[in-house]
C-alpha positions as CSV (number, residue, x, y, z in Angstrom):
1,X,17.5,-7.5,6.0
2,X,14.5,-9.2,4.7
3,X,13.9,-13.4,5.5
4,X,10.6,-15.0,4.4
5,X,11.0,-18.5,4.6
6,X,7.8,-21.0,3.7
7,X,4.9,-18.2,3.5
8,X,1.4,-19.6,2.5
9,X,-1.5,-17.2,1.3
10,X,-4.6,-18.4,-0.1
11,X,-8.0,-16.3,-0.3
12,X,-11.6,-17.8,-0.4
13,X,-13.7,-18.0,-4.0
14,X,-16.9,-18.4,-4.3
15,X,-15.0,-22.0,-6.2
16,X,-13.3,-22.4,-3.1
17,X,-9.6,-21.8,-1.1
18,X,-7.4,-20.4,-3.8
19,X,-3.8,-21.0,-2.9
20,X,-1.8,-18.0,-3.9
21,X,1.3,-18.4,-2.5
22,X,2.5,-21.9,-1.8
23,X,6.1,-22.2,-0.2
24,X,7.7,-18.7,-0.6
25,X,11.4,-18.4,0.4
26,X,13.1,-14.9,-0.3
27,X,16.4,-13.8,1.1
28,X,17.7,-10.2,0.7
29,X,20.4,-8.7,2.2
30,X,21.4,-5.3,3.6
31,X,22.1,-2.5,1.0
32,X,20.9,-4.7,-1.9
33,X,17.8,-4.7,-4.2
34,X,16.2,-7.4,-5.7
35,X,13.5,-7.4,-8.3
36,X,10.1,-9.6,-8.0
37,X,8.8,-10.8,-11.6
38,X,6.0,-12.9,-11.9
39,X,2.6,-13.1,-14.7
40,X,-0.2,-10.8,-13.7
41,X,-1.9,-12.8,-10.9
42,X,1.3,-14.5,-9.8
43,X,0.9,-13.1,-6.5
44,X,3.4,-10.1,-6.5
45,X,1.7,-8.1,-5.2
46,X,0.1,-10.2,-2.2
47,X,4.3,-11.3,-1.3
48,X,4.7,-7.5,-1.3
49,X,1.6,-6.5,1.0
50,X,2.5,-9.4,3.6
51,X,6.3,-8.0,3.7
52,X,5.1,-4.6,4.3
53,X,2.7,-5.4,7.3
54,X,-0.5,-5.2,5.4
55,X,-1.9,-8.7,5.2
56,X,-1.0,-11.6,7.3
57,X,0.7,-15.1,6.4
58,X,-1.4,-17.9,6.7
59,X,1.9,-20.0,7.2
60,X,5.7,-19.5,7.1
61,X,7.0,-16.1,8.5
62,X,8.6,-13.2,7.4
63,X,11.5,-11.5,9.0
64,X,12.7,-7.8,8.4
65,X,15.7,-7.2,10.4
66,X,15.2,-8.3,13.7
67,X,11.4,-8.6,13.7
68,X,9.1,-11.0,12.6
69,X,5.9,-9.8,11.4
70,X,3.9,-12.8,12.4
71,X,4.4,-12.2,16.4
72,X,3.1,-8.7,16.2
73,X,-0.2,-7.5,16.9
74,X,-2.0,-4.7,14.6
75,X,-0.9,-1.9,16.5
76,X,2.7,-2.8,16.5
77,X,2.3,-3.8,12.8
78,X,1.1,0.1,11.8
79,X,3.7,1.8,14.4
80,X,6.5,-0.8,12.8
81,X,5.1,0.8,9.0
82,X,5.5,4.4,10.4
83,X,9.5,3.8,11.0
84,X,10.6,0.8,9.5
85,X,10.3,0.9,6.2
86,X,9.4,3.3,2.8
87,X,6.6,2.1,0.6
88,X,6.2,3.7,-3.0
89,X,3.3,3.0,-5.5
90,X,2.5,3.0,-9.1
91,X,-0.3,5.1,-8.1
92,X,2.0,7.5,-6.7
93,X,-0.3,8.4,-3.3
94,X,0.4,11.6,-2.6
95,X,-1.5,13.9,-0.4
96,X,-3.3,16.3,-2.7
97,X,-4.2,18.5,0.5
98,X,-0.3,19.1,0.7
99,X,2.2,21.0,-0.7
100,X,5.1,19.0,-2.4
101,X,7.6,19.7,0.8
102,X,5.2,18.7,3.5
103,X,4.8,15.6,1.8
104,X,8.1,14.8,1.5
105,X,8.4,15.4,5.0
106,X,5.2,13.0,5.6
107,X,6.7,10.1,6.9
108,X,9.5,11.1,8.1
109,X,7.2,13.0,11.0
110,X,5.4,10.1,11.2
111,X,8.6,8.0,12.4
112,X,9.7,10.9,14.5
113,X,13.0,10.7,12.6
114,X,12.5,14.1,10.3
115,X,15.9,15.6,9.1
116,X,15.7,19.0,7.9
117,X,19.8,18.5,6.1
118,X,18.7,15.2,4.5
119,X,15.4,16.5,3.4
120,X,17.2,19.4,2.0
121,X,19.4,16.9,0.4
122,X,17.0,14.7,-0.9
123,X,15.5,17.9,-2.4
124,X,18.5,18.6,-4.6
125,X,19.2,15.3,-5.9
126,X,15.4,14.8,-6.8
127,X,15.3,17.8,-9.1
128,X,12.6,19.5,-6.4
129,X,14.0,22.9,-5.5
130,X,11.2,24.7,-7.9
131,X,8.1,22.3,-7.0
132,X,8.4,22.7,-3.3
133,X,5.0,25.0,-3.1
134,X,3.2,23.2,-5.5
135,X,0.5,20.7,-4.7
136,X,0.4,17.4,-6.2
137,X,-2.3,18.2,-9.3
138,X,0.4,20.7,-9.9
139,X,3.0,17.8,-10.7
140,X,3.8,15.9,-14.1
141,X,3.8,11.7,-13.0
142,X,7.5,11.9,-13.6
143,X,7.6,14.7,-10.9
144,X,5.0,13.1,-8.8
145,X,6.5,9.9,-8.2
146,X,10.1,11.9,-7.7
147,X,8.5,13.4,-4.5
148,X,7.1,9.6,-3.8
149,X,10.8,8.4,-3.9
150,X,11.9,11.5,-1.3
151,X,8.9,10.6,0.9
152,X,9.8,7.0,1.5
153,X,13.4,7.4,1.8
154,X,13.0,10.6,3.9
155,X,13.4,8.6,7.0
156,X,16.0,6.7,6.1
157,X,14.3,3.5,6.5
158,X,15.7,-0.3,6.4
159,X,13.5,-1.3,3.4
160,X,12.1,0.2,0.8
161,X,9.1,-1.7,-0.7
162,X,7.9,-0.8,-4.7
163,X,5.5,-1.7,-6.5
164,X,5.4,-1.1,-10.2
165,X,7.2,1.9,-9.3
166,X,7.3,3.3,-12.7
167,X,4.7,1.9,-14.3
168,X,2.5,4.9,-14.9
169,X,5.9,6.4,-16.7
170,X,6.9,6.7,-19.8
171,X,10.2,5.2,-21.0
172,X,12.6,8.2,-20.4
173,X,10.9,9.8,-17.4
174,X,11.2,6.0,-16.1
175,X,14.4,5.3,-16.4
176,X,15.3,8.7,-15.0
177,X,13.3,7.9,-12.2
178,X,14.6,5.0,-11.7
179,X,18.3,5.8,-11.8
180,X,17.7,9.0,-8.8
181,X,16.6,5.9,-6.8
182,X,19.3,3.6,-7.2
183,X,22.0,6.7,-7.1
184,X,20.2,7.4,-3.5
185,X,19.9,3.7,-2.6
186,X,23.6,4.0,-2.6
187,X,23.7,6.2,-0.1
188,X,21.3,5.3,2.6
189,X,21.4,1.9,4.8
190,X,18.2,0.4,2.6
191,X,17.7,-2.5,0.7
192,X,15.1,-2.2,-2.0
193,X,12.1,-4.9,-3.0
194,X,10.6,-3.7,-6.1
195,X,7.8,-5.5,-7.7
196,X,8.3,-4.9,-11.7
197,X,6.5,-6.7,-14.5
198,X,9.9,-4.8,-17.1
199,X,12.8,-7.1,-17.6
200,X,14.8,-4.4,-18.3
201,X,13.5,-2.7,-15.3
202,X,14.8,-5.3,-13.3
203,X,18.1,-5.8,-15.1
204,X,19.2,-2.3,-13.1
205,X,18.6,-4.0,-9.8
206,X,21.1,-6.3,-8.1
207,X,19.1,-10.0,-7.8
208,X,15.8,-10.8,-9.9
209,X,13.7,-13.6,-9.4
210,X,10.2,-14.8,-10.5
211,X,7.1,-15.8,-8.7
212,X,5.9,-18.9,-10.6
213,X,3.0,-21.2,-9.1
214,X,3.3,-19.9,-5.9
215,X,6.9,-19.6,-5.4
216,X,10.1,-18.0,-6.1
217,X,12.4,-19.2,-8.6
218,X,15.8,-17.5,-10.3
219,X,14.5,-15.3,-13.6
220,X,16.6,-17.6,-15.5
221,X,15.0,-21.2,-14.2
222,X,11.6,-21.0,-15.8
């Protein structure tokens, strides 16, 4: 599902080119997840914006499915976004100006690939059915980053992207978040890439490897 092989990024100081990433190689397959560690300022979150089409390599290339990112120009890079792939934040991003089922149903729109029996689905199994009219200021975090999860996974995409998904959340609420997106994982076609600075976090997902001096290593080679 998801190939980078050899991706450089560096961004320029006022002390000069600082070299962020410097040889990345990630491999992860279909229906799996795999959890990205790394020190603050390890470049996580950078490996995670170039995979999802938001910044581009300055060498190497990423691959998600069939398509390379590098060989696509902006506007096939935002339509690719729309329906390729789910993004959830620790931030959470919803639309305050929408209720909680029209942003669940956000995306999905977007990609032109809305299903009313899986929305209705995902609506159950999030714990939703009482929140649907409310707007987002409504909303615990907990509940808040629930609808996030149903959003990005409302269009069934190929790969889900996360980054410090629960990281706003306490311990319980986390974990319970947590465990309605691996339990739906299961039951989609998507592999997840979560960026997680929690060891035990990442000990729920199926691979875990660190981002040390720009590049990926097993969690148990440092």
């Amino acid at each position: 599902m998801l190939q980078v092989q050899g991706v450089l990024k560096s961004y320029a100081t006022p002390q000069g080119s600082l070299a962020v990433l410097a040889g990345v190689d990630l491999h992860l397959g279909e229906r799996s997840s795999l959890a990205l560690m790394g020190e603050s300022g390890s470049g996580k979150s950078t490996l995670l914006h170039l995979v999802a089409g938001l910044d581009r390599v300055d060498g190497g290339s990423i691959r998600v499915g069939e398509q390379r990112l590098d060989q696509l120009n902006e506007a096939q890079l935002a339509h690719w976004r729309r329906t390729e792939i789910g993004l959830v934040f620790q931030q959470f991003n919803l639309i305050g100006s929408l209720r909680v089922d029209d942003n669940l149903a956000f995306q999905a729109r977007l990609a032109g690939r809305f299903d009313s029996q899986w929305q209705a689905q995902l609506v159950e199994r999030l714990g939703l059915g009482d929140l649907l009219k409310r707007y987002p200021e409504q909303l615990s975090g907990g509940q808040q980053q629930r609808v996030a999860v149903g959003r990005a996974l409302a269009s069934r995409p190929g790969l889900l992207l996360a980054d410090e998904p629960t990281g706003n959340l306490d311990e319980a609420t986390s974990d319970d978040v947590l465990q309605l997106l691996l339990d739906l994982l299961r039951d989609t076609p998507t592999s997840l890439l979560m960026v997680t600075h929690s060891p035990r976090i990442a000990a729920r997902l199926d691979q875990q490897v660190v981002l040390h001096r720009g590049r990926v290593v097993p969690a148990d080679a440092r």
